[in-house]
VEXZAVEX-615940 format. One record per residue (C-alpha): z, x, y; residue in one letter. Coordinates in steps of 0.02 Angstrom, whole numbers, padded with zeros to 5 digits, always signed. Layout:
<sites>
ZXYA;...
</sites>
This chain:
<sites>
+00000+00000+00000X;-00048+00081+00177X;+00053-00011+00319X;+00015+00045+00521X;+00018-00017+00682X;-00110-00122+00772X;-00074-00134+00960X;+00099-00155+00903X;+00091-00264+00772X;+00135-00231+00583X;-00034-00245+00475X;-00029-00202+00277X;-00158-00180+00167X;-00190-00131-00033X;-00368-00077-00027X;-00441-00230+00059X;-00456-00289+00238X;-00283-00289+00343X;-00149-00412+00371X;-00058-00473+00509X;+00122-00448+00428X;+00212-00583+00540X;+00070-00716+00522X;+00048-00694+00337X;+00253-00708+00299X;+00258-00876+00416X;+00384-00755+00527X;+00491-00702+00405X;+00458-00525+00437X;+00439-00461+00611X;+00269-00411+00709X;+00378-00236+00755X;+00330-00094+00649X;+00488-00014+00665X;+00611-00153+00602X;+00517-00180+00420X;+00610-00014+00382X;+00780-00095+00393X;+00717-00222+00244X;+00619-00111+00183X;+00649-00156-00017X;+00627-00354+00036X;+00468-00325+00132X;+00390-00235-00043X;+00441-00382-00146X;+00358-00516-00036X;+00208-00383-00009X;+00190-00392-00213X;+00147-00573-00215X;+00100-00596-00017X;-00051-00477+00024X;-00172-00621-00043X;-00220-00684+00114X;-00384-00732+00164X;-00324-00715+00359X;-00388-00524+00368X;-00421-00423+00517X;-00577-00284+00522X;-00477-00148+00608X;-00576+00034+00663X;-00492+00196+00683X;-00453+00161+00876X;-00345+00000+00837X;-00199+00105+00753X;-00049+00166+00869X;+00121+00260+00787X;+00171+00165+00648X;+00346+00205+00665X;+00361+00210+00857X;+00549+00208+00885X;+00633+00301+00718X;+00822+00352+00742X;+00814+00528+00677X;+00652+00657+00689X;+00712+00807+00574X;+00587+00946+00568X;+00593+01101+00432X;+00533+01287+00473X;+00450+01423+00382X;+00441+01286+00235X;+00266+01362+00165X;+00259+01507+00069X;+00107+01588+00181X;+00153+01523+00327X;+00327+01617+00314X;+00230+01787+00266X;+00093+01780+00437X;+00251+01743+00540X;+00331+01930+00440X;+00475+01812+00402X;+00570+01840+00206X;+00571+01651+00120X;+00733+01564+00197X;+00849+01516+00069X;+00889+01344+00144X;+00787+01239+00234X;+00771+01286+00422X;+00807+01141+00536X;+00788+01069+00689X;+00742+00910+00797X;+00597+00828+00884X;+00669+00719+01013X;+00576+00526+01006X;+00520+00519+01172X;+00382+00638+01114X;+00298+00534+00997X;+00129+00448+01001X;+00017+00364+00871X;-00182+00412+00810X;-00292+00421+00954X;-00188+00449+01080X;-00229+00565+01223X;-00109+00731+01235X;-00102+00829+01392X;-00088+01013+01366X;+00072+01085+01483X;+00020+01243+01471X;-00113+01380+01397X;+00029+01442+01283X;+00013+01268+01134X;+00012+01309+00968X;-00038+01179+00816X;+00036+01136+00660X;-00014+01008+00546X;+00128+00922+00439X;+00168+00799+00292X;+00263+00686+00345X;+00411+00566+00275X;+00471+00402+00308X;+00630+00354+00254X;+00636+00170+00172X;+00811+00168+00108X;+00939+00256+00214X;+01085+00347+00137X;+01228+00505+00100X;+01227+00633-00022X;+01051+00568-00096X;+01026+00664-00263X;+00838+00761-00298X;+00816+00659-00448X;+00832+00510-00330X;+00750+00544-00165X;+00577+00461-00200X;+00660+00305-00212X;+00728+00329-00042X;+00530+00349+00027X;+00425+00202+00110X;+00306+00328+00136X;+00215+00473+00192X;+00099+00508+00356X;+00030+00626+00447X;+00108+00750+00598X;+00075+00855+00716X;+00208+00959+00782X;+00135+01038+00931X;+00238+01185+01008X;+00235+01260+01183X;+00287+01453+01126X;+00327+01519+01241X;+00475+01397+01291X;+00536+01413+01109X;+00569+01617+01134X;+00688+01581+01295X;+00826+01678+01223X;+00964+01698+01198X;+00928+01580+01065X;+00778+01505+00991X;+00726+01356+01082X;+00631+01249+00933X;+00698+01046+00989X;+00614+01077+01179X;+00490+01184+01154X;+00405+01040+01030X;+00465+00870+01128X;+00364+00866+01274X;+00270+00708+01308X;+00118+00677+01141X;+00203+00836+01056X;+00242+00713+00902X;+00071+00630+00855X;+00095+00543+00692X;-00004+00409+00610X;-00118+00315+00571X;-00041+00235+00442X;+00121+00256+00321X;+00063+00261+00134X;+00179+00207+00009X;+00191+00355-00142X;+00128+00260-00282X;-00033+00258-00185X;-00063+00446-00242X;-00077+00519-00398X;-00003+00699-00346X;+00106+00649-00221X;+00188+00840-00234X;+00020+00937-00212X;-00092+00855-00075X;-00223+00953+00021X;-00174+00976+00199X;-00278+01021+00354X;-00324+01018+00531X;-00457+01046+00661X;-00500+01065+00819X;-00684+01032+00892X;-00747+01032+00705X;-00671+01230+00672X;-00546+01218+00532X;-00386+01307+00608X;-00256+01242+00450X;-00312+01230+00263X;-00158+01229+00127X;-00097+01112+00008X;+00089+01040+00016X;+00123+01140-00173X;+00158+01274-00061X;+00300+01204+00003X;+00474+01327-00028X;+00587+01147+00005X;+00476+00993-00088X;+00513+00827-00026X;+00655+00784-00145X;+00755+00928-00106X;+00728+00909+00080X;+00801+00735+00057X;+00950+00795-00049X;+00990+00921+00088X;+00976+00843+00247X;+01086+00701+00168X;+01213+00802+00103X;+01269+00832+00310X;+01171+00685+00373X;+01178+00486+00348X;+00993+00477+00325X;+00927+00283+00414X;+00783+00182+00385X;+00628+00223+00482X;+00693+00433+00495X;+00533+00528+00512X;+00557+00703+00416X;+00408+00832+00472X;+00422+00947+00339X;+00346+01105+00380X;+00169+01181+00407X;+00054+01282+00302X;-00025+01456+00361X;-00162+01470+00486X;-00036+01433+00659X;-00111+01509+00815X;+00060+01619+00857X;+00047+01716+00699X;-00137+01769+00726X;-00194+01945+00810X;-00244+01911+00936X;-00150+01757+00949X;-00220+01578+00984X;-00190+01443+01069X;-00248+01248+01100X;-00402+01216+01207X;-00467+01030+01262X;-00544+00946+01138X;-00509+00841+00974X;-00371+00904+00855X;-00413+00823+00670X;-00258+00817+00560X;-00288+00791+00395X;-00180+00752+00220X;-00279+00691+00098X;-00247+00524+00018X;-00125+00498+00172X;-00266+00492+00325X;-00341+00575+00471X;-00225+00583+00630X;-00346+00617+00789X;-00263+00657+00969X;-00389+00703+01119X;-00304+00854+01196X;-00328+00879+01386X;-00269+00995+01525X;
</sites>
């Protein structure tokens, strides 16, 4: 099942043409995007018997906007690929690296990004939405805790991260667009290697990312288990969990973000398109 956002209203579909979630459940579940998460186990039992509606919408790529526009918690892991850790010189962490996105910066597929400085780097990310909230989730259990995955963009102004004397990761990557997710949230049974997905991005047509999520040092489930284990983990959470090689700090000469269209890309999951501009 694939659910997203459509000018703010929940849509679903299972391979056909899309729903209007409030309209088809007679108003039992919201038009919000953001509050099916907080019934999330509800909303798949009606969706089992309910996505037989004739009432379809034709919906193109420009129609979609975040589909989860207001989460409570945006927890983002570092130097969670294996290559990506060796092009930054950086020795395998042995627990995930954390930080924060803060929520003001997010915006949905298609959205246009303006580009603060010269200094933005890219990184394309999996990313997870949290359907069933909870403490000290166990691996073995953490699927089950999943609505579903998207796609991410955790865009990251460099030079504002170095500002000593610490590293400044939750700033540097929360200006305004720097959290582009979308277009839709697909739940996991919808793909058959939910553990090693292809992963990519673009910008202009130049491929700047290509990696698959197998590569990840933390894999979803123990992401889950950890973060939980300090955290109460809430419906709707967004977890960006890391990017593969191929960022623009850790080339030589390094890169950075011009205008144009940046393609991110996990396969099964969707292509997430912002329009960058200066």
């Amino acid at each position: 099942m694939r659910i997203a956002s459509s000018h703010g209203r929940l849509v679903v579909s299972r391979g056909g043409g899309w729903i209007d979630v409030e309209k088809a459940s007679g108003g039992r579940f919201a038009h919000d995007p953001q509050a099916v998460y907080d019934c999330w186990d509800e909303f798949l039992a009606w969706a089992a018997d309910g996505l037989d509606s004739s009432e379809t919408v034709d919906l193109d790529g420009t129609s979609f906007d975040s589909p989860v526009p207001r989460p409570r918690q945006i927890m983002a892991i570092g130097l969670n690929y294996r290559e990506h850790a060796r092009e930054s010189q950086m020795a395998e962490p042995e627990y995930p690296v954390v930080f924060t996105k803060f929520p003001s910066s997010l915006t949905g597929h298609g959205s246009t990004v303006t580009l603060p400085s010269d200094g933005i780097d890219w990184e394309v990310e999996l990313v997870v939405v949290i359907g069933k909230g909870g403490h000290r989730i166990l691996p073995e259990k953490a699927w089950d805790h999943v609505a579903g995955l998207t796609v991410g963009q955790d865009l990251s102004w460099r030079e504002v991260q170095g500002r000593g004397p610490a590293p400044q990761f939750a700033i540097a990557k929360s200006y305004p667009g720097f959290s582009p997710v979308g277009p839709m949230v697909v739940t996991p049974d919808e793909l058959a290697e939910k553990d090693d997905l292809a992963i990519s991005c673009s910008l202009n047509g130049e491929v700047l990312q290509d990696g698959r999520t197998s590569d990840l040092i933390f894999p979803v489930p123990e992401l889950i288990a950890y973060l939980s284990e300090a955290l109460t983990l809430c419906p709707g959470d967004l977890i960006f969990t890391g990017t593969p090689s191929g960022v623009g700090n850790g080339r030589n000469p390094k890169r950075f973000l011009v205008p144009g269209d940046l393609v991110s890309t996990v396969e099964g999951v969707g292509d997430l398109t912002v329009h960058l501009v200066n």
